[in-house]
py3Dmol code that shows the C-alpha trace and the ligand (Angstrom):
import py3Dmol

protein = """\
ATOM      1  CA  UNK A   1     106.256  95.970 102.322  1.00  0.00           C
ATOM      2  CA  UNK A   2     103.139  96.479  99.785  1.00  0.00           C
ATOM      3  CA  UNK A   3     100.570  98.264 100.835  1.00  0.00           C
ATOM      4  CA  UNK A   4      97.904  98.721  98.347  1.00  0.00           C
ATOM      5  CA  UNK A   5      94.702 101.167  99.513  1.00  0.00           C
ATOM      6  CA  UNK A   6      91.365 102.148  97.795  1.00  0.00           C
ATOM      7  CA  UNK A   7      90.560 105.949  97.544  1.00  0.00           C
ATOM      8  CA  UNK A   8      88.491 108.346  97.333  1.00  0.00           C
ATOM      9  CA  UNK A   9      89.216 112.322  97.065  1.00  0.00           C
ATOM     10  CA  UNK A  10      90.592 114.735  99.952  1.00  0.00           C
ATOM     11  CA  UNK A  11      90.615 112.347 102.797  1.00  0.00           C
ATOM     12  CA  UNK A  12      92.527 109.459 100.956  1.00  0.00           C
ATOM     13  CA  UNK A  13      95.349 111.834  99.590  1.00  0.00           C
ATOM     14  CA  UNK A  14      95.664 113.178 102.758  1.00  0.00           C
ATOM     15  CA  UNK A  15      95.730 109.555 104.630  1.00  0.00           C
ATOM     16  CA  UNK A  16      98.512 108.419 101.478  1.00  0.00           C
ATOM     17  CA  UNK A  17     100.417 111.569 102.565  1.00  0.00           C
ATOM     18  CA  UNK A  18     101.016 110.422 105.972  1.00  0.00           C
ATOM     19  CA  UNK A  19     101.156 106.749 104.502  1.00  0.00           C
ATOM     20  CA  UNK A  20     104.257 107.554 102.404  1.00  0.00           C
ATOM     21  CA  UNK A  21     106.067 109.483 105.533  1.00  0.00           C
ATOM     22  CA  UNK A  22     105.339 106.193 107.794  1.00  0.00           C
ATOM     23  CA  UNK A  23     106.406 103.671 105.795  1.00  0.00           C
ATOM     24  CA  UNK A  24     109.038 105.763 103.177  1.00  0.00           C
ATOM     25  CA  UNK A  25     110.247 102.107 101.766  1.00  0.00           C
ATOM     26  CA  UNK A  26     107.009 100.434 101.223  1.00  0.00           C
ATOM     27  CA  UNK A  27     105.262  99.721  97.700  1.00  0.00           C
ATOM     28  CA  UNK A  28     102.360 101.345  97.293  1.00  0.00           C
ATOM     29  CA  UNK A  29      99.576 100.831  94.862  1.00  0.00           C
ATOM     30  CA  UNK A  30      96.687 103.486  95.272  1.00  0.00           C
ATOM     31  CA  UNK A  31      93.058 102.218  93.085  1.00  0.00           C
ATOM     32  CA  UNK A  32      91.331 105.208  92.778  1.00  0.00           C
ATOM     33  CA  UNK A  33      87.614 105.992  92.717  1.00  0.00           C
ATOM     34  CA  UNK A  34      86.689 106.652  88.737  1.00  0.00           C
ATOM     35  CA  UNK A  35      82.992 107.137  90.019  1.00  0.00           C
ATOM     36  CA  UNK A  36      83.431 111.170  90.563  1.00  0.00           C
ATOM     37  CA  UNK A  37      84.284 111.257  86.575  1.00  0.00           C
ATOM     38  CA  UNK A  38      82.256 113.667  84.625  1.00  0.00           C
ATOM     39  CA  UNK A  39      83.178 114.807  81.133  1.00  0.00           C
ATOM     40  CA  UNK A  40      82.523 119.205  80.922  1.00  0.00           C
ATOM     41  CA  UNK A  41      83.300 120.868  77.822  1.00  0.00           C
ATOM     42  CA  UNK A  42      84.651 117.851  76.207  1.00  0.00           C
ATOM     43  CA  UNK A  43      86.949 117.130  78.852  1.00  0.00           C
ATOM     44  CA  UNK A  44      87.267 113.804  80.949  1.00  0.00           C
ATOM     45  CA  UNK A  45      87.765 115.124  84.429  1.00  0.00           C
ATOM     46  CA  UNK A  46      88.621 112.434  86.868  1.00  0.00           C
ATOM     47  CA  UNK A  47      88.441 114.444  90.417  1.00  0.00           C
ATOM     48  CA  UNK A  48      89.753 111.428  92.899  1.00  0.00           C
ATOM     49  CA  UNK A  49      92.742 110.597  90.504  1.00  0.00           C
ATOM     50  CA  UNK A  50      93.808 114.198  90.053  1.00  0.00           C
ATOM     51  CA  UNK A  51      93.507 114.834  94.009  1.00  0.00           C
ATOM     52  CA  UNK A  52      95.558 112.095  94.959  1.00  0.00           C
ATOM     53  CA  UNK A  53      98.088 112.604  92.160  1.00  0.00           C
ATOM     54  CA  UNK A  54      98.358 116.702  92.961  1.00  0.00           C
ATOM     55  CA  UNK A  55      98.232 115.893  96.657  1.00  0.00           C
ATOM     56  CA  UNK A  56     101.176 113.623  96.627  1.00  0.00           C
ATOM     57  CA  UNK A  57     103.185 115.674  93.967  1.00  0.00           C
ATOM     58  CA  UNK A  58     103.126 118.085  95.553  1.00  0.00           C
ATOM     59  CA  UNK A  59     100.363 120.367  93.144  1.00  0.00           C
ATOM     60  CA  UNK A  60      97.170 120.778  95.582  1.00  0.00           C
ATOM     61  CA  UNK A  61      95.327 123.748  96.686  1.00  0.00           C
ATOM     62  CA  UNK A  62      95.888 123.117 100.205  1.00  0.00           C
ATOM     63  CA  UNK A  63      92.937 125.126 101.504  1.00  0.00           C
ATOM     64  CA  UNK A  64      90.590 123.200  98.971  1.00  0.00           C
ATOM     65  CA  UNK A  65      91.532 120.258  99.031  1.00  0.00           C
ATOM     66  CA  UNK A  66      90.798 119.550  95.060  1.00  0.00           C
ATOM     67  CA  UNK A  67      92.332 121.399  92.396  1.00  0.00           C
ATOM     68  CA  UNK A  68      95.763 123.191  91.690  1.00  0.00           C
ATOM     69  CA  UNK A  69      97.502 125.439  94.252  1.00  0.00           C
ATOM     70  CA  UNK A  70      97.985 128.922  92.613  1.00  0.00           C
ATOM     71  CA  UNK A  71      95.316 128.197  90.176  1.00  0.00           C
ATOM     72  CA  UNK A  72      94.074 130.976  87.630  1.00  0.00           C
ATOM     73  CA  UNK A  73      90.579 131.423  86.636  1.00  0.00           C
ATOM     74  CA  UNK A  74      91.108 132.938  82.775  1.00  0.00           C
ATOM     75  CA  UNK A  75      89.395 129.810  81.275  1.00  0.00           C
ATOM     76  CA  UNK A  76      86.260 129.783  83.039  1.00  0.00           C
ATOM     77  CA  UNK A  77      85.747 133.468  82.787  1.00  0.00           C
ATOM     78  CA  UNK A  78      86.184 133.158  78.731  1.00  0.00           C
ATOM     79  CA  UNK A  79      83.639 130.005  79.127  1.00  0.00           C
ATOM     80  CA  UNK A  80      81.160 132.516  80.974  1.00  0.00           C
ATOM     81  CA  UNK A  81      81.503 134.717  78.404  1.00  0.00           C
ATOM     82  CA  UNK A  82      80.373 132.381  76.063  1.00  0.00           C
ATOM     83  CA  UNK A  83      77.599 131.880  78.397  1.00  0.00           C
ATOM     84  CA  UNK A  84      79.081 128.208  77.815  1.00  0.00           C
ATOM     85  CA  UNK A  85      78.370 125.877  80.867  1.00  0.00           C
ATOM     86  CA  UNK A  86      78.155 124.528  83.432  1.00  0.00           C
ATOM     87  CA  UNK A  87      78.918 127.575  85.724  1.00  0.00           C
ATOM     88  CA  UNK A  88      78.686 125.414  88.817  1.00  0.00           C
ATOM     89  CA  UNK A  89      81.850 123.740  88.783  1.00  0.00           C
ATOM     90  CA  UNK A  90      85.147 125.377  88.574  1.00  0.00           C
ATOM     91  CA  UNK A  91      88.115 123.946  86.912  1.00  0.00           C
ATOM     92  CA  UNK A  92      91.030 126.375  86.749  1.00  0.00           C
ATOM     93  CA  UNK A  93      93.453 126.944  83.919  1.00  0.00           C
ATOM     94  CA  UNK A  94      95.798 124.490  85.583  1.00  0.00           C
ATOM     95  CA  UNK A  95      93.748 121.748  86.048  1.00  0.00           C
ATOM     96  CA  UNK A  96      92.488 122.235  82.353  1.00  0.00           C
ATOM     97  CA  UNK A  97      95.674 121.291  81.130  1.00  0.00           C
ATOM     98  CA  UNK A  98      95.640 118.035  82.772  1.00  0.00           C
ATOM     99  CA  UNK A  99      91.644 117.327  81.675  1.00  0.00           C
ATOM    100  CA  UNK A 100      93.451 118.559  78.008  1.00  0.00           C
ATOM    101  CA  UNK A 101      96.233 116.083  78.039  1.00  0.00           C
ATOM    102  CA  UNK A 102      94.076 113.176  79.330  1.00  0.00           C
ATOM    103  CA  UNK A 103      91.456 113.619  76.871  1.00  0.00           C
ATOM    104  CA  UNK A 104      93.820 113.964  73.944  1.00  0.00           C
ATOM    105  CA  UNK A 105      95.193 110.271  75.260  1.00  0.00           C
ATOM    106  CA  UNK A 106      91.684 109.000  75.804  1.00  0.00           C
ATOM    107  CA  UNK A 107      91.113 110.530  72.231  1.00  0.00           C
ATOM    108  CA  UNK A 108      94.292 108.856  70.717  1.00  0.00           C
ATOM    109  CA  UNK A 109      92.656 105.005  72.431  1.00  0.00           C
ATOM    110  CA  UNK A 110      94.738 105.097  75.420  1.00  0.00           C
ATOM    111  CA  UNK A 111      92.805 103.622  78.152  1.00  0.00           C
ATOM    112  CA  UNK A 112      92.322 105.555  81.871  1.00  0.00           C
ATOM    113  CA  UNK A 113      95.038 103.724  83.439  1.00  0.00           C
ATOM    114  CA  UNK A 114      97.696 104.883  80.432  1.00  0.00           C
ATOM    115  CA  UNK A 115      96.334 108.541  80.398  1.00  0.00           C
ATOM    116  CA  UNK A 116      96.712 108.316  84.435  1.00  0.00           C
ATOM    117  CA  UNK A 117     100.454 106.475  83.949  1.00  0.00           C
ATOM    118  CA  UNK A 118     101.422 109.453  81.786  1.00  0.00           C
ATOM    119  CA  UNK A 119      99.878 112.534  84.321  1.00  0.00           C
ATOM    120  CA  UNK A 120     101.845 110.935  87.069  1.00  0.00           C
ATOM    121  CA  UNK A 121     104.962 111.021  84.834  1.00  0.00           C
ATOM    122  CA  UNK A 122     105.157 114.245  85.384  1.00  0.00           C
ATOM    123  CA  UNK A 123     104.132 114.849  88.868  1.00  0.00           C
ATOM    124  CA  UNK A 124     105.720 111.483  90.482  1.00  0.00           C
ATOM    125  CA  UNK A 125     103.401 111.156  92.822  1.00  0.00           C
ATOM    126  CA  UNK A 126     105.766 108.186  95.108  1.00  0.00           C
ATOM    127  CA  UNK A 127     102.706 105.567  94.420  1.00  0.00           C
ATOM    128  CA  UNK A 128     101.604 103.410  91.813  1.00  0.00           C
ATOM    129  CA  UNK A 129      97.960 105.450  90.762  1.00  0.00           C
ATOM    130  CA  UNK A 130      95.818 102.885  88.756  1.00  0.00           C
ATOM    131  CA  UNK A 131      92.201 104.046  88.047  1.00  0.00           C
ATOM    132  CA  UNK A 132      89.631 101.022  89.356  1.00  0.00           C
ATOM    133  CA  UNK A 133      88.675 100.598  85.987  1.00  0.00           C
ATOM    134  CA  UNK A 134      89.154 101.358  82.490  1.00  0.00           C
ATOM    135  CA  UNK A 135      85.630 101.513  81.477  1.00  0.00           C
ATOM    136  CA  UNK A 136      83.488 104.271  81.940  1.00  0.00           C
ATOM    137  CA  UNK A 137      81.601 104.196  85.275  1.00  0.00           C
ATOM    138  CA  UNK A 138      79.963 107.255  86.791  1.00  0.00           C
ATOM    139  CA  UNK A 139      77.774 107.778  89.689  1.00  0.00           C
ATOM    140  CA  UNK A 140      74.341 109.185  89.673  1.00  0.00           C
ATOM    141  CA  UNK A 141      71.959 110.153  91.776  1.00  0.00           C
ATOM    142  CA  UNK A 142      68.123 109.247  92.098  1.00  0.00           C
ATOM    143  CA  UNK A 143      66.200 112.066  93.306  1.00  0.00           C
ATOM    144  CA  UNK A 144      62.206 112.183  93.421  1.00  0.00           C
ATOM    145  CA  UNK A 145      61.535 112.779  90.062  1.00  0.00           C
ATOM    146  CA  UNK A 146      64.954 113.041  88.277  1.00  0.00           C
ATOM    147  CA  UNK A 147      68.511 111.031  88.536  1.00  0.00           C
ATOM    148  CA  UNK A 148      71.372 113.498  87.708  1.00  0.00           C
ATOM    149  CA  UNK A 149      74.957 112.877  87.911  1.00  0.00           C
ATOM    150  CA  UNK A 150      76.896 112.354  91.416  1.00  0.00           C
ATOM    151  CA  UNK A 151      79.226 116.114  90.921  1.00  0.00           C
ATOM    152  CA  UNK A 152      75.615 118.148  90.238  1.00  0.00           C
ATOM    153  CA  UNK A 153      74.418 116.316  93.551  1.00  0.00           C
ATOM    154  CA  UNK A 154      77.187 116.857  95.559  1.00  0.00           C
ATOM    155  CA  UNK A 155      78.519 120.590  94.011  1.00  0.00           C
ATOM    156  CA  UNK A 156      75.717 122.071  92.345  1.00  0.00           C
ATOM    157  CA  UNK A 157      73.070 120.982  95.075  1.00  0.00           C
ATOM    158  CA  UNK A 158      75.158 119.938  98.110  1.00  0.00           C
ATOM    159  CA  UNK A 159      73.925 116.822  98.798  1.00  0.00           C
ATOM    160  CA  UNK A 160      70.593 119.020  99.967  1.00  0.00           C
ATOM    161  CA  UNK A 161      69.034 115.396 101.572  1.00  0.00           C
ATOM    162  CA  UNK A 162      69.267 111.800 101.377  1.00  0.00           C
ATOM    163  CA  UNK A 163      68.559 110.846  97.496  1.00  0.00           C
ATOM    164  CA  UNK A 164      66.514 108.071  96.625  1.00  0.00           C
ATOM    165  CA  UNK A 165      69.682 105.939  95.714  1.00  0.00           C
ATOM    166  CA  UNK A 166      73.189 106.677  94.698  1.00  0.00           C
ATOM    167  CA  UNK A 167      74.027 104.074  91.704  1.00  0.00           C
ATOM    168  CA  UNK A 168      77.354 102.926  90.095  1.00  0.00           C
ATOM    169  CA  UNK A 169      76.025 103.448  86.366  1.00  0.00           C
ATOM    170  CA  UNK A 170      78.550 101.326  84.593  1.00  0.00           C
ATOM    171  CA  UNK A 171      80.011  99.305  87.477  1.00  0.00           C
ATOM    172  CA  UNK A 172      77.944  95.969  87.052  1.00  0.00           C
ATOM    173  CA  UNK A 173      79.691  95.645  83.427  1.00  0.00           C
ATOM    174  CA  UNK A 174      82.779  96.471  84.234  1.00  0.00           C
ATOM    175  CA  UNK A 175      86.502  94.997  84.273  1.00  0.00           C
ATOM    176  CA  UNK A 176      89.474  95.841  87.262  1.00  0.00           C
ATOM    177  CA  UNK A 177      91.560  97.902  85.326  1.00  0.00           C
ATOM    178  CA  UNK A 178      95.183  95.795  84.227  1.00  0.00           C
ATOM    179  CA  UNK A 179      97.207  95.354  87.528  1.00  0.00           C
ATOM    180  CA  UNK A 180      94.329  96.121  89.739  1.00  0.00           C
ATOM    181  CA  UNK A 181      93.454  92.599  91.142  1.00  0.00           C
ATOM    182  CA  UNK A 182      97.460  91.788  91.564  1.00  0.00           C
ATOM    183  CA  UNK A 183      97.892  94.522  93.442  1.00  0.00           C
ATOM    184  CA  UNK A 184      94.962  93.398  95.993  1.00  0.00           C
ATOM    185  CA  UNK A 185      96.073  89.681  95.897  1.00  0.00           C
ATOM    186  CA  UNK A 186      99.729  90.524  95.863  1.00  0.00           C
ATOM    187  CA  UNK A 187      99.943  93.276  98.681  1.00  0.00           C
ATOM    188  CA  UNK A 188     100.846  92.548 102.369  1.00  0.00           C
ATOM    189  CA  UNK A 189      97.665  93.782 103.146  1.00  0.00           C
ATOM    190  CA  UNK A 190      95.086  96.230 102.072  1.00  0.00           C
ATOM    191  CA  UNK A 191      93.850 100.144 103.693  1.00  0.00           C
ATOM    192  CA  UNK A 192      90.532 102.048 103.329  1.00  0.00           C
ATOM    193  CA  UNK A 193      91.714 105.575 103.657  1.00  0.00           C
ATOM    194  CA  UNK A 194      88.749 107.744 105.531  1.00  0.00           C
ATOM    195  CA  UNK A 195      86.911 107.945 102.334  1.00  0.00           C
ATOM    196  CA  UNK A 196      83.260 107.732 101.971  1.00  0.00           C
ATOM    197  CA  UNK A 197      81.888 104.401 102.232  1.00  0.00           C
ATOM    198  CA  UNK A 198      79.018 105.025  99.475  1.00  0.00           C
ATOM    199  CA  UNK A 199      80.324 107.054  96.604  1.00  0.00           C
ATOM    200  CA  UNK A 200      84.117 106.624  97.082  1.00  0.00           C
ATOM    201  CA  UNK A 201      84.948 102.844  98.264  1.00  0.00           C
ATOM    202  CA  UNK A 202      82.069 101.647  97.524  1.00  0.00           C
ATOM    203  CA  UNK A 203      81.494 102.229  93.652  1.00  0.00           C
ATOM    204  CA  UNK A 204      85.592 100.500  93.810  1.00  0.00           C
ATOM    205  CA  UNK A 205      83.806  97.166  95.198  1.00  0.00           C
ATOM    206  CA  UNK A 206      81.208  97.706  92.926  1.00  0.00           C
ATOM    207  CA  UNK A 207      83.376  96.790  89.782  1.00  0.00           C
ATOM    208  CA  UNK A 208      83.095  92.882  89.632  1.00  0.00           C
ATOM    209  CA  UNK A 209      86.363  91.042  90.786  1.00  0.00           C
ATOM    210  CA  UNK A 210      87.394  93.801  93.269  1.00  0.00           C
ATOM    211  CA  UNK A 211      85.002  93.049  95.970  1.00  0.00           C
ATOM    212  CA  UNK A 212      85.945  89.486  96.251  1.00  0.00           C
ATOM    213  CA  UNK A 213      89.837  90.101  96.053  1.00  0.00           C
ATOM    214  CA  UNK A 214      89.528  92.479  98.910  1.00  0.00           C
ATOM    215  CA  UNK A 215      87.731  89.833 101.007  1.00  0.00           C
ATOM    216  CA  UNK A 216      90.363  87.306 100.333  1.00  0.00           C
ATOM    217  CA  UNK A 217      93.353  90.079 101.990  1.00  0.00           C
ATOM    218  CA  UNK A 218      94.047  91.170 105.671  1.00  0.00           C
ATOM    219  CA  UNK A 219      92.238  94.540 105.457  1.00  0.00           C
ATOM    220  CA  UNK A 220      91.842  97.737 108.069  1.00  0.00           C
ATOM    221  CA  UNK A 221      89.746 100.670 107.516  1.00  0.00           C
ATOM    222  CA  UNK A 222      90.339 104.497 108.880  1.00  0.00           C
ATOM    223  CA  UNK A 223      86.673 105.416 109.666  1.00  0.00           C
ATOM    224  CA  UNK A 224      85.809 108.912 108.494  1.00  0.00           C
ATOM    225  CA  UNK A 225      83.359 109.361 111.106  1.00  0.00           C
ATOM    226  CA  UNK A 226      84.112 110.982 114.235  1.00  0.00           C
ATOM    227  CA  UNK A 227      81.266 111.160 116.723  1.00  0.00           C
ATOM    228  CA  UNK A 228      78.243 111.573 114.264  1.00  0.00           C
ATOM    229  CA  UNK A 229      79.911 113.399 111.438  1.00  0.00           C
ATOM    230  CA  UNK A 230      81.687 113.314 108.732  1.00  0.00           C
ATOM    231  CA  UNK A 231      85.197 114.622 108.978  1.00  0.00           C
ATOM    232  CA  UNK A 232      84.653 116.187 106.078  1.00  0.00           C
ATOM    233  CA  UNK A 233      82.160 116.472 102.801  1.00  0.00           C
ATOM    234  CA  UNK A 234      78.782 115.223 103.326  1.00  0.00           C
ATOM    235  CA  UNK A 235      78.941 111.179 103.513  1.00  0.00           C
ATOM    236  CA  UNK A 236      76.151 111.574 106.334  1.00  0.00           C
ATOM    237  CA  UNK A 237      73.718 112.486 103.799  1.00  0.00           C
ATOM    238  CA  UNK A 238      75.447 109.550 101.648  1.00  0.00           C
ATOM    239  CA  UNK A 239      75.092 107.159 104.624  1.00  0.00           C
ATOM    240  CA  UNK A 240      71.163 108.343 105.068  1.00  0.00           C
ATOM    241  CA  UNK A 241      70.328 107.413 101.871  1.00  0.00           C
ATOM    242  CA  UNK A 242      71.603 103.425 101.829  1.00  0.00           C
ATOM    243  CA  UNK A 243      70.099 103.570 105.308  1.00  0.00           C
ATOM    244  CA  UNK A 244      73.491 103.712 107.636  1.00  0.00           C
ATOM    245  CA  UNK A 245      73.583 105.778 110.576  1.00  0.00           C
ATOM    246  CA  UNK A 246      76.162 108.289 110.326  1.00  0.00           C
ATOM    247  CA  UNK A 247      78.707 106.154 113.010  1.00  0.00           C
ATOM    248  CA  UNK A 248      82.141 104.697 113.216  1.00  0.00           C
ATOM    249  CA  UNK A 249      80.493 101.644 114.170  1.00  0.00           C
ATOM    250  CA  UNK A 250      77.586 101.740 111.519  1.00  0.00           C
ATOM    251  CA  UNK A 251      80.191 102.207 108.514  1.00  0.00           C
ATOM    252  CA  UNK A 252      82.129  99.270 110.350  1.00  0.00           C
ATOM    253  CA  UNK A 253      79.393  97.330 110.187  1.00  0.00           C
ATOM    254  CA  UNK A 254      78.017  98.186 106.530  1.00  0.00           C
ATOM    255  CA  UNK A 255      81.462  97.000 105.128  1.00  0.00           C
ATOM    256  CA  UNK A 256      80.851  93.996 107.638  1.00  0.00           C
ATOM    257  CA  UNK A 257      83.631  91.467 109.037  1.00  0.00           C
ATOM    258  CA  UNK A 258      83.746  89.616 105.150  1.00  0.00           C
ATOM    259  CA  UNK A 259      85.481  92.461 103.907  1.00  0.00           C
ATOM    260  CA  UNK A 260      87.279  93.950 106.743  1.00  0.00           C
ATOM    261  CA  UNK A 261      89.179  93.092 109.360  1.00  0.00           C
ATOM    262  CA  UNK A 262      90.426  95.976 111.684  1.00  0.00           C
ATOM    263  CA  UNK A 263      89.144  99.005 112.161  1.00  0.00           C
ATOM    264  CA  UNK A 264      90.347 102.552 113.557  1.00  0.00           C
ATOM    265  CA  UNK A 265      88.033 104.764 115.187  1.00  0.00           C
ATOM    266  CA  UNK A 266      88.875 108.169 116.909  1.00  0.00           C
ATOM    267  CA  UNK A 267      89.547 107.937 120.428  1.00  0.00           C
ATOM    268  CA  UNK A 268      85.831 109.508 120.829  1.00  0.00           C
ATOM    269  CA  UNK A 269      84.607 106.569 119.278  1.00  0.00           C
ATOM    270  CA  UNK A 270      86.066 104.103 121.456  1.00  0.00           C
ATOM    271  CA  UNK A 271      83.037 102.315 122.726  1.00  0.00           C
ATOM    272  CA  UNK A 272      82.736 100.273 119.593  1.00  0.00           C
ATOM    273  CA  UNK A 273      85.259  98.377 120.113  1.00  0.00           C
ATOM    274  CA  UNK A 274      82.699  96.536 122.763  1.00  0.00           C
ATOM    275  CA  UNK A 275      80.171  97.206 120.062  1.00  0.00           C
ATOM    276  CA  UNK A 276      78.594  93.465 119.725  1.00  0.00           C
ATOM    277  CA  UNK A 277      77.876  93.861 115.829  1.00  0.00           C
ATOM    278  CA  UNK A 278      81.666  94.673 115.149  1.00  0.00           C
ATOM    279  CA  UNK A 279      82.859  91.176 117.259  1.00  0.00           C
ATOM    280  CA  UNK A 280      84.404  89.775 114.481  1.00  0.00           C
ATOM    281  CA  UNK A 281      86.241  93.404 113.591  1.00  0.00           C
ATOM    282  CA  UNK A 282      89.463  94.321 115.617  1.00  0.00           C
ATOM    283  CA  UNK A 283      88.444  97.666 116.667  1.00  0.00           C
ATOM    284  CA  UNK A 284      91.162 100.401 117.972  1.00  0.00           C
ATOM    285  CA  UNK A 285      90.987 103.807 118.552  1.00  0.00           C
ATOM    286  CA  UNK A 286      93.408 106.477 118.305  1.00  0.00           C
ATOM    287  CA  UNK A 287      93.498 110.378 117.361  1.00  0.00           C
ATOM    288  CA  UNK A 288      91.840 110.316 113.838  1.00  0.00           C
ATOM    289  CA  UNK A 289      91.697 114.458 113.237  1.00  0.00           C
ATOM    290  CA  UNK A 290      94.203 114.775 109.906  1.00  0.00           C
ATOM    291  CA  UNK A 291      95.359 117.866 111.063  1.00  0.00           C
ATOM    292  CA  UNK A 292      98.983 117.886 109.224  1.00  0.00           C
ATOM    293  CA  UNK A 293     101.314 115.602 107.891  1.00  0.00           C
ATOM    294  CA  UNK A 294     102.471 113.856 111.544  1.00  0.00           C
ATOM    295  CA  UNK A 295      99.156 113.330 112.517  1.00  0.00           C
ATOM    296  CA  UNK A 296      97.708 111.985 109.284  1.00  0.00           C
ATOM    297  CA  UNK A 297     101.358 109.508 109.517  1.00  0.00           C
ATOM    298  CA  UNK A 298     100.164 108.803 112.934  1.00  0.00           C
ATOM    299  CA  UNK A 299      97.071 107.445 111.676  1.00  0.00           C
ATOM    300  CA  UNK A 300      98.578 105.500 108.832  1.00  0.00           C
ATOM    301  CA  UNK A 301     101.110 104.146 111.836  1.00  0.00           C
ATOM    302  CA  UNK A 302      98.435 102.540 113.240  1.00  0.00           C
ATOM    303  CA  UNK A 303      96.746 101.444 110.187  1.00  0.00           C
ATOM    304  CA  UNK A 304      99.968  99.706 109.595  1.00  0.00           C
ATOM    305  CA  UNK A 305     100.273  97.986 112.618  1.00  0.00           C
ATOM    306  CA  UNK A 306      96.716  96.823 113.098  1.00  0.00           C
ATOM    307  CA  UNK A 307      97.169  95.289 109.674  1.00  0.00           C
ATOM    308  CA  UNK A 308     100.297  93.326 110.618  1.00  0.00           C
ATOM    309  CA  UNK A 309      98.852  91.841 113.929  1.00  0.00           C
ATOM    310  CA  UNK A 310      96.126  90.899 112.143  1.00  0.00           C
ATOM    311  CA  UNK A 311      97.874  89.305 109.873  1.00  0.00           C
ATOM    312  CA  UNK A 312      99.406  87.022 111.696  1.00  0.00           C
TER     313      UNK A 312
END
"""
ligand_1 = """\
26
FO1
N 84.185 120.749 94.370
C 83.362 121.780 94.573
O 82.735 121.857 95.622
N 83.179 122.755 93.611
C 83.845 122.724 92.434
O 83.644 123.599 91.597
C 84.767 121.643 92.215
C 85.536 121.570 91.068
C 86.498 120.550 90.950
C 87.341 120.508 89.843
C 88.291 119.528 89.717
C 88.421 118.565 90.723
O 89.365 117.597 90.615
C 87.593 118.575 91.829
C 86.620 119.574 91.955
N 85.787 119.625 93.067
C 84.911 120.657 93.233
C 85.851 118.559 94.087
C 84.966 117.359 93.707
O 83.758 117.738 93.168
C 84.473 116.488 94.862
O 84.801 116.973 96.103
C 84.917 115.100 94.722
O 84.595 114.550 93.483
C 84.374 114.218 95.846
O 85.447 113.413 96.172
"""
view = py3Dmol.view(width=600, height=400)
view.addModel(protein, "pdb")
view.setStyle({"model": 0}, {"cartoon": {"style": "trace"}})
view.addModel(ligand_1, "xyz")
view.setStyle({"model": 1}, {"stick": {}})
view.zoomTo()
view.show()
């Protein structure tokens, strides 16, 4: 089976964790949000890639989320010292030495998708990890009177109220990186982790080519709304500011029946399956708390099997 899914950070990595213990003999291809990327002190830090590829090999800092487990902080305090910033977000010495090594590749000409290739040699994460692009793209922000960069929004300021408009800067010009479209076209069928519909899916279906070869698979979406909130992270403020209500149904509806066709929603949710907007969306609910690794499998279980009856 091939399985190829679009992510985002925590939730994704977590989803592809449980993805990998359902279906241990599937193929599968994981495009990655590039849209978190920021370059600090030199360094091209790529936050989505380096979650998914530390979550799956086994690296994370479980409690964060982001960011290497027994992480030191002897870096940053020499940086501080320096009064050399920013101070407002933290990359340990660990994680450095991955932002080192993919610079130095970036440096050398290596595209994104070589420098990510070469990380993953080493922590072999069990999926193919392709960035959704090889050109720069990078979120930002509008705010009243200033637009700043999507990691000062969401770290520095934490995402204090809806922005005036959260924009792909790069996105419109940009190319699928190499084996990005195949693996949409060529997989059985295609999963959106519970990521955040604005700044982690949807700057992935901003990059030209993408959207459409999405539309053109059998595709099923985790919603990463339970209720009216965000599992986790704060894509209600995201959903506020492209005008989406902060629902399983809403997001359901915002990515629309062109581009998806089932739909999970947490057993608290269940009414939208008789939602009239989502008729043409096979809705189904089920426990959708990622608690640990059987019930984030769970989830991917019936991911999988939504996508095959669909399918057919
Ligand atoms: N999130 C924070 O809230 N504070 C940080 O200082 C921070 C540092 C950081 C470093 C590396 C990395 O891969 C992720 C990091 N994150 C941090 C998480 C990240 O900002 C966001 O949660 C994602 O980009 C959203 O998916």
């Amino acid at each position: 089976m091939r399985i190829t899914v679009l992510a985002g950070g925590v939730g994704a990595a977590r989803f592809l964790r449980g993805l990998k213990a359902a279906a241990p003999g599937a193929q599968i291809t994981v495009i990655g949000n590039t849209g978190d990327d920021i370059t600090l002190f030199g360094l091209r830090v790529c936050p989505d890639l380096d979650t998914v590829m530390y979550t799956l090999g086994g690296g994370i800092s479980e409690d964060q989320g982001w960011g290497r487990a027994d992480e030191t902080f002897t870096i940053r305090d020499e940086l501080r010292a320096y009064g050399a910033g920013p101070s407002w977000f933290t990359l340990g010495d660990r994680d450095f030495a991955t932002h080192i090594v993919r610079t130095q590749l970036l440096t050398e000409g290596k595209p994104l998708s070589e420098a990510t290739r070469v990380l993953c040699e080493r922590w072999q994460p069990g999926v193919r990890l392709l960035p959704m692009s090889d050109d720069t793209i990078e979120t930002h922000v509008v705010l009243e009177d200033s637009v700043i960069h999507f990691q000062e929004w969401w770290v520095r300021l934490h995402a204090p109220a809806p922005a005036k408009a959260i924009v792909p800067v790069g996105a419109a010009e940009a190319s699928p990186a190499p084996g990005v479209a195949e693996a949409i076209a060529g997989a059985d069928f295609v999963l959106f982790p519970p990521s955040n519909p604005v700044v982690s899916i949807g700057p992935i279906l901003a990059v030209p080519g993408i959207r459409e070869a999405v539309e053109a698979q059998t595709v099923v979406g985790v919603s990463g709304i339970i209720g009216s909130a965000p599992v986790r992270g704060m894509a209600d403020v995201c959903l506020a500011t492209i005008g989406v209500q902060t629902s399983a149904a809403a997001v359901a509806a915002h990515y629309g029946a062109d581009l998806i066709d089932g739909w999970l929603v947490d057993e608290q949710d269940k009414a939208a399956a008789d939602d009239p907007a989502l008729a043409d969306i096979a809705v189904r609910a089920l426990p959708l708390y990622m608690r640990d690794l059987p019930s984030a499998a769970a989830i991917a279980q019936g991911a999988i099997d939504l996508a095959l009856e669909l399918k057919r």
